[in-house]
Backbone as a chain_set.jsonl record, in Angstrom:
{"seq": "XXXXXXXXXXXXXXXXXXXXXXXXXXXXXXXXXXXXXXXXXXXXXXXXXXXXXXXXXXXXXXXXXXXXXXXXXXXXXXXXXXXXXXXXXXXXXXXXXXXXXXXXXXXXXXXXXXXXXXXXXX", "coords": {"N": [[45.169, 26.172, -9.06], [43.289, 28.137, -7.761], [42.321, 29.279, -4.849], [39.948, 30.746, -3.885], [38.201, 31.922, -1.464], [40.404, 32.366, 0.04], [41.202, 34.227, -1.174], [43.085, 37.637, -1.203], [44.271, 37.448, 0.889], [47.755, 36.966, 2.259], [48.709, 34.575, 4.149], [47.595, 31.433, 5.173], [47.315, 31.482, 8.291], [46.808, 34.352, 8.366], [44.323, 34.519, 7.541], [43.176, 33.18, 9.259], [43.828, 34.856, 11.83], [42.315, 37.249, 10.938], [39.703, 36.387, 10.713], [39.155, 35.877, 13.288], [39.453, 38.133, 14.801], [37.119, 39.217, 13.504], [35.064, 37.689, 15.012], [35.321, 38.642, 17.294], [34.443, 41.079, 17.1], [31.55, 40.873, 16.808], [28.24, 41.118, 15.998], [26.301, 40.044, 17.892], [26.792, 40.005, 20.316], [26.078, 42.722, 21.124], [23.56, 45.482, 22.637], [21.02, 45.379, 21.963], [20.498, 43.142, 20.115], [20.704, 41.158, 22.06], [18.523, 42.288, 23.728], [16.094, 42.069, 21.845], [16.487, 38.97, 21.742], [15.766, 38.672, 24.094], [13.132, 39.387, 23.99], [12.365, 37.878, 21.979], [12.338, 35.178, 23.787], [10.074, 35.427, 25.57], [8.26, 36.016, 23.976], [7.941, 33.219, 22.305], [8.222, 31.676, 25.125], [5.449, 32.471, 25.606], [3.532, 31.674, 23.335], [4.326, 28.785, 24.016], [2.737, 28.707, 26.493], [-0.004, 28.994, 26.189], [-0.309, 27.213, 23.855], [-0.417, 25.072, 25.69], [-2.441, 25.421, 27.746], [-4.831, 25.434, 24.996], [-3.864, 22.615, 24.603], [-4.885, 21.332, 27.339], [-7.973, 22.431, 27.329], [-8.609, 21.177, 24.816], [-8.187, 18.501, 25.697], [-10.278, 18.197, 28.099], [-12.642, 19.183, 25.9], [-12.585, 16.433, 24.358], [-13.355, 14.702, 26.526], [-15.731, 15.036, 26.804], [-17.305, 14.801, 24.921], [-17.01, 12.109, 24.659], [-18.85, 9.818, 25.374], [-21.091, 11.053, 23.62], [-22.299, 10.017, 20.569], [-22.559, 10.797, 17.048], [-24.672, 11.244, 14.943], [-25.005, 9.288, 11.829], [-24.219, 10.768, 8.712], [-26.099, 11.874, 5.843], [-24.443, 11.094, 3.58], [-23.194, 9.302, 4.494], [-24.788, 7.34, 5.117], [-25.961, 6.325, 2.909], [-23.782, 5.667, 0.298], [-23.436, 4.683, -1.83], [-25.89, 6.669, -3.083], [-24.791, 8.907, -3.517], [-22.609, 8.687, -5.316], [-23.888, 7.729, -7.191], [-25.534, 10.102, -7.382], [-23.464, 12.03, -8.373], [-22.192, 10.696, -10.205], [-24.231, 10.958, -12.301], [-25.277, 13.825, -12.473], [-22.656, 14.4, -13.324], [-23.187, 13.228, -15.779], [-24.918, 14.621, -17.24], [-24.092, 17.102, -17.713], [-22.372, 16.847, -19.479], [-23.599, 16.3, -21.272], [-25.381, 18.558, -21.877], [-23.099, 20.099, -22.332], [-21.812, 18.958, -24.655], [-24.191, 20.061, -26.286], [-24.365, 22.635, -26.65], [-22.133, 23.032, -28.027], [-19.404, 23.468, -26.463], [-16.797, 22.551, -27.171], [-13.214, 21.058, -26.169], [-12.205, 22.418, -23.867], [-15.005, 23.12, -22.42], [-15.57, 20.337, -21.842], [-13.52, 19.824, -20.149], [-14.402, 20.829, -17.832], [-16.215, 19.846, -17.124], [-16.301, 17.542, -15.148], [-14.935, 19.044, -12.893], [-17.177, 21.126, -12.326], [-19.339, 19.287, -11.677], [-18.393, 18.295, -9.348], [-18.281, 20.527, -7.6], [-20.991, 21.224, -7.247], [-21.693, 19.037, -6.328], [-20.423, 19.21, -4.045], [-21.712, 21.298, -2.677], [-24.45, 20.124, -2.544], [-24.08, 17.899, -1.061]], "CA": [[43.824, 26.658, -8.863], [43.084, 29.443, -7.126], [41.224, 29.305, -3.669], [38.349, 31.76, -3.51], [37.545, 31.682, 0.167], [41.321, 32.788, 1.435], [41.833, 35.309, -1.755], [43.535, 38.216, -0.705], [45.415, 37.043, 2.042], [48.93, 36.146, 2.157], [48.916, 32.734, 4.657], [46.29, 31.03, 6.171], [47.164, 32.485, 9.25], [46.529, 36.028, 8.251], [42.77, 34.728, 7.376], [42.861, 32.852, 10.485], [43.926, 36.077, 12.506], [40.943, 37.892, 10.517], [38.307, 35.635, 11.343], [39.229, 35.879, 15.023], [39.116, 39.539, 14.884], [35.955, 39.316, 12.843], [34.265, 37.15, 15.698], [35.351, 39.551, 18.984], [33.84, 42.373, 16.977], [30.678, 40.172, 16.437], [27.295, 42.162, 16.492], [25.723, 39.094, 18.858], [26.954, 41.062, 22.077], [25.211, 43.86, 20.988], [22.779, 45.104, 23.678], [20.433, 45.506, 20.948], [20.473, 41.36, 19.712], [20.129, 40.686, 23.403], [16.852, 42.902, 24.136], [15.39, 40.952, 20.884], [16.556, 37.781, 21.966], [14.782, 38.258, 25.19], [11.68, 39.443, 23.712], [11.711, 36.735, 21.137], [11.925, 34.148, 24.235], [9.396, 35.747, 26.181], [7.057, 35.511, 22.982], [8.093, 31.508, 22.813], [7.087, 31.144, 26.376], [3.669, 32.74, 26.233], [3.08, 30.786, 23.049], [3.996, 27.657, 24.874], [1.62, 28.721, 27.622], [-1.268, 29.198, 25.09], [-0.336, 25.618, 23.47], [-0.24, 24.292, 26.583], [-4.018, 25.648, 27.737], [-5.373, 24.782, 24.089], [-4.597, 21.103, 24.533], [-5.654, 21.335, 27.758], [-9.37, 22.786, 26.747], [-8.932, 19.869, 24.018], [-8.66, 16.667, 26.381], [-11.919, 18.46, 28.137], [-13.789, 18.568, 25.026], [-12.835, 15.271, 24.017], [-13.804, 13.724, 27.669], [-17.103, 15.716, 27.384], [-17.68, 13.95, 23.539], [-16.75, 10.844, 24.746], [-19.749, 9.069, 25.219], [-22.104, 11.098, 22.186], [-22.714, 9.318, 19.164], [-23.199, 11.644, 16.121], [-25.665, 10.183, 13.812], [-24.25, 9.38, 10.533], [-25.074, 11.521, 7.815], [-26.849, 11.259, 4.575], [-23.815, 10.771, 2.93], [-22.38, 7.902, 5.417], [-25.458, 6.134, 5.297], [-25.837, 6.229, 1.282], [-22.443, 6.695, -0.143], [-23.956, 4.573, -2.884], [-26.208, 7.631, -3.29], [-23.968, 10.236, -3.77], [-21.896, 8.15, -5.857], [-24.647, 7.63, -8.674], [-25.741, 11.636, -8.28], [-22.412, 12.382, -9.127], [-22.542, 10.202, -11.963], [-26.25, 11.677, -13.214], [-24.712, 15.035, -12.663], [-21.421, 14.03, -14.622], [-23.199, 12.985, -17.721], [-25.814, 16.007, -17.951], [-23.288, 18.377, -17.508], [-21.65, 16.403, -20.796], [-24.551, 16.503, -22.648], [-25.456, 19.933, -22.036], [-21.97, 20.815, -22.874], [-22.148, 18.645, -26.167], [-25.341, 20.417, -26.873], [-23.973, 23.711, -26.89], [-20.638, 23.22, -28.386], [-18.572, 24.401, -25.86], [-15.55, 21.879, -27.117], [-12.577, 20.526, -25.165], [-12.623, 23.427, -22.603], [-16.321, 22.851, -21.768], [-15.594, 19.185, -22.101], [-13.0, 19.479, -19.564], [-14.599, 21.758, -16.771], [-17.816, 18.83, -16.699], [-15.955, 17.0, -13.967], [-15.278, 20.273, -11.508], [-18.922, 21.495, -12.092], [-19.941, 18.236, -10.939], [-18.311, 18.193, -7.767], [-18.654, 22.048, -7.347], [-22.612, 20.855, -6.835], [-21.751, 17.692, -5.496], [-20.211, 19.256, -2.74], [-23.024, 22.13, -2.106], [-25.837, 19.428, -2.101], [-24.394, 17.536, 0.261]], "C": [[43.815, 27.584, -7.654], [41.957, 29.392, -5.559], [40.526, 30.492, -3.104], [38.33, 32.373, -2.186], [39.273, 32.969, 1.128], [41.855, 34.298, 0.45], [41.86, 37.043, -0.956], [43.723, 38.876, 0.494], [46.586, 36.687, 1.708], [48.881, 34.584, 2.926], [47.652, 32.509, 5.029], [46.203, 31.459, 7.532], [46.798, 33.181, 9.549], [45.139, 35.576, 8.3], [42.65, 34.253, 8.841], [42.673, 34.101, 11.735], [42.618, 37.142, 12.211], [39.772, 37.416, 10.833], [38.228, 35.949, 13.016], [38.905, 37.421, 15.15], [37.905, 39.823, 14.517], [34.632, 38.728, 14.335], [34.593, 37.717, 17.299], [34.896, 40.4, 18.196], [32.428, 42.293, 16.385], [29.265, 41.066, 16.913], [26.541, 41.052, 18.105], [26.052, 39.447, 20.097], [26.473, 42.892, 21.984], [23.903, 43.875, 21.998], [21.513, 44.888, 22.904], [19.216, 44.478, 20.629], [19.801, 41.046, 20.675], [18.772, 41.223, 23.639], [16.183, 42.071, 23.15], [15.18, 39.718, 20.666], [15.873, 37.363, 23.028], [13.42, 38.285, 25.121], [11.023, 38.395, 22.785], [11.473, 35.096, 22.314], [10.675, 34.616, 24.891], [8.089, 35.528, 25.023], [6.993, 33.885, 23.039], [7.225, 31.236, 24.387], [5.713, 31.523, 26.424], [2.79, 31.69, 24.793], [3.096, 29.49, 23.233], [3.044, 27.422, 25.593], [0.103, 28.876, 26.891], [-1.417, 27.679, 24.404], [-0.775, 24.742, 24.76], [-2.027, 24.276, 27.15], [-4.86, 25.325, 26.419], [-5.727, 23.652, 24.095], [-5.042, 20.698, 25.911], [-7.62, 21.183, 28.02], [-9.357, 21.748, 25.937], [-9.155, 18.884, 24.241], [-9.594, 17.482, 27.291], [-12.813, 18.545, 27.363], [-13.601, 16.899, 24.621], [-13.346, 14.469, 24.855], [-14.88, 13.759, 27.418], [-17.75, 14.758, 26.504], [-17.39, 12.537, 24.043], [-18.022, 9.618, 24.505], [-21.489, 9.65, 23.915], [-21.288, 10.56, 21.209], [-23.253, 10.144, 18.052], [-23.961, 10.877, 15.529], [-24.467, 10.086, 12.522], [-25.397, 10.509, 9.799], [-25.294, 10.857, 6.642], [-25.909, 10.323, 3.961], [-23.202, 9.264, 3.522], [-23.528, 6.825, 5.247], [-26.084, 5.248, 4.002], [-24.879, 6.329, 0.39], [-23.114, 5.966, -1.091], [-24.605, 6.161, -4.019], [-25.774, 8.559, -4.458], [-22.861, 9.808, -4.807], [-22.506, 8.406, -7.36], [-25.474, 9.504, -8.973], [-24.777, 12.26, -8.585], [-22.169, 12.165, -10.484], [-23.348, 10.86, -12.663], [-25.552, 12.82, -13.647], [-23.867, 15.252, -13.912], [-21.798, 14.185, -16.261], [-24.468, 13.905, -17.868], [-25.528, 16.845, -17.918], [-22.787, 17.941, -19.176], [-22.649, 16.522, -21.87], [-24.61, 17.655, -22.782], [-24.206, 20.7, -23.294], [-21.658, 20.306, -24.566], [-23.045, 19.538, -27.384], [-24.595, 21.784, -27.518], [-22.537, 24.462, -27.546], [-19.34, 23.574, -28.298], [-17.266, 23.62, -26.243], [-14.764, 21.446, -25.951], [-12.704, 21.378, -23.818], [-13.395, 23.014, -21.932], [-15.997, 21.332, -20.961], [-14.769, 18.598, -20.82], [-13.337, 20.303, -17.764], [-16.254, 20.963, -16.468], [-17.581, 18.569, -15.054], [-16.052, 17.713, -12.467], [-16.224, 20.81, -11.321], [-19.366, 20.531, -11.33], [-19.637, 18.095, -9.387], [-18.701, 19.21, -7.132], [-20.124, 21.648, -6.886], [-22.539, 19.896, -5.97], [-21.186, 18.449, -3.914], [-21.52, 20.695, -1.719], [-24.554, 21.23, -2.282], [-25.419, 18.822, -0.96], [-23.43, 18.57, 1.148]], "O": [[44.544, 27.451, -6.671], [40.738, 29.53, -5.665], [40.64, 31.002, -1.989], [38.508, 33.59, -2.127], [39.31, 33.768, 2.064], [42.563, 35.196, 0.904], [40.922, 37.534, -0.327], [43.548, 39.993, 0.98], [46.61, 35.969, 0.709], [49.014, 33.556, 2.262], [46.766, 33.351, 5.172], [45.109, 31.8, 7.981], [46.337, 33.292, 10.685], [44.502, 36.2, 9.148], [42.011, 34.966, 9.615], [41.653, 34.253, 12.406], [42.036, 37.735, 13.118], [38.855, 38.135, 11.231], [37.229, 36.202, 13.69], [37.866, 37.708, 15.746], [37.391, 40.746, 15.149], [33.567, 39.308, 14.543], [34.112, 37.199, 18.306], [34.774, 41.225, 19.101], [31.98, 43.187, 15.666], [29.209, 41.614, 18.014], [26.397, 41.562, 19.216], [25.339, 39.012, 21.0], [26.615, 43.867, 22.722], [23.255, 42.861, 22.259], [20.856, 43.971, 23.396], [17.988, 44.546, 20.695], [18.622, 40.698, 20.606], [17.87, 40.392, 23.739], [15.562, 41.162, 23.699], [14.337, 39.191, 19.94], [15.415, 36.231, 23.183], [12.623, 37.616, 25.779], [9.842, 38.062, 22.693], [10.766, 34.146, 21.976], [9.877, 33.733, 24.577], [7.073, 34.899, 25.32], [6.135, 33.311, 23.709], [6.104, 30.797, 24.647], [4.897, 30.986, 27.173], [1.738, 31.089, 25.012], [2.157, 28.824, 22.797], [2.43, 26.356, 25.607], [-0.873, 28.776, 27.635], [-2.484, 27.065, 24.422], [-1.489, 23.748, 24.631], [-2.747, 23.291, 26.983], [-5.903, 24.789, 26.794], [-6.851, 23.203, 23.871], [-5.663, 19.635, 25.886], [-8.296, 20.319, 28.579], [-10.306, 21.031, 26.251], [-9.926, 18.151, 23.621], [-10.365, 16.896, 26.533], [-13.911, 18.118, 27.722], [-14.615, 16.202, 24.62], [-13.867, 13.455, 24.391], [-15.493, 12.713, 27.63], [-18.585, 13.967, 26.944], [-17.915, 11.767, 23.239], [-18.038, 8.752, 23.63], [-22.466, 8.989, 23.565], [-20.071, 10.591, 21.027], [-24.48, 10.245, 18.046], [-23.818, 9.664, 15.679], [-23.397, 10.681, 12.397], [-26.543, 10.899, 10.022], [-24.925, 9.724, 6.332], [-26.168, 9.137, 3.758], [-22.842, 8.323, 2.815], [-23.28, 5.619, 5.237], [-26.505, 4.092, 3.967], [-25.085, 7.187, -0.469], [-23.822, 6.843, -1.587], [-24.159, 6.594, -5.081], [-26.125, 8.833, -5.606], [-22.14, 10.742, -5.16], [-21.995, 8.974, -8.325], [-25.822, 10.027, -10.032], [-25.052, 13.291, -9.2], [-22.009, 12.887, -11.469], [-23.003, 11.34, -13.743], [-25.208, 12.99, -14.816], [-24.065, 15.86, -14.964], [-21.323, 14.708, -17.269], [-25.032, 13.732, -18.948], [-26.338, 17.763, -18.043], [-22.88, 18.817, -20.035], [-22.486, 16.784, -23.062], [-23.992, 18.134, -23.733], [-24.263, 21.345, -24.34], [-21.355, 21.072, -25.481], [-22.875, 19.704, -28.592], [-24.321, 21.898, -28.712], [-22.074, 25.601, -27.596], [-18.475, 23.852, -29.128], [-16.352, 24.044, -25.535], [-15.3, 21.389, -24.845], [-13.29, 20.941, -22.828], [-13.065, 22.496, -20.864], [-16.138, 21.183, -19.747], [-14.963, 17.472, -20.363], [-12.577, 20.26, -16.797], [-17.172, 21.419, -15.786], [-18.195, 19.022, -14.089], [-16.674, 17.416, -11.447], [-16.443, 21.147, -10.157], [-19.826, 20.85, -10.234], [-20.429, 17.853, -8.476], [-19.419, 19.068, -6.143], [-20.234, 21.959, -5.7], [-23.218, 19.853, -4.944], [-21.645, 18.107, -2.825], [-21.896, 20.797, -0.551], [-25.64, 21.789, -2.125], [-26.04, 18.979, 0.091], [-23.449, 18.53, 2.378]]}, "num_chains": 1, "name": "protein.A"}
């Protein structure tokens, strides 16, 4: 079987000797790499310094919130509610869609109508 990787070379040596030559004439000492490598840390550090002030500003809002109490909302204080106008919704979207004969299609686009509303009422 034939080894791929060292074809046309004579020894392993010779590839060995090629690789080495391959990696002193490596673009990565290019001044080039380097200017891009410095500008890509210099980006890193300022988005560190931006992370770093974010969660800053974040444990001050959360101190500030600490002691308010949102109310609950409709939905938190009725999930019953919203449960059974989903339902209502559900099955007069099915009738409708019965009515009008829209078949499986219709039949199957009840459910996402329903929430589609359900989520713009509440």
């Amino acid at each position: 079987m034939t080894n791929f990787r060292a074809k046309g070379f004579d020894s392993p040596l010779q590839l060995r000797e090629h690789l080495i030559e391959l990696e002193e004439e490596s673009p990565a000492e290019d001044p080039s790499t380097a200017r891009a490598d410095r500008s890509a840390e210099r980006d890193i550090a300022a988005l560190r310094k931006e992370v770093e002030y974010l969660r800053a500003r974040l444990s001050l809002i959360r101190k500030e919130a600490e002691g308010i109490d949102a109310p609950p909302s409709r939905g938190e204080r009725h999930p019953w509610m919203r449960i059974a106008k989903t339902v209502a919704m559900t099955y007069l979207l099915g009738r409708l869609v019965q009515r009008l004969r829209l078949g499986a299609p219709g039949a199957a686009a009840v459910p996402m109508i329903a929430s589609q509303i359900d989520r713009r009422i509440w």
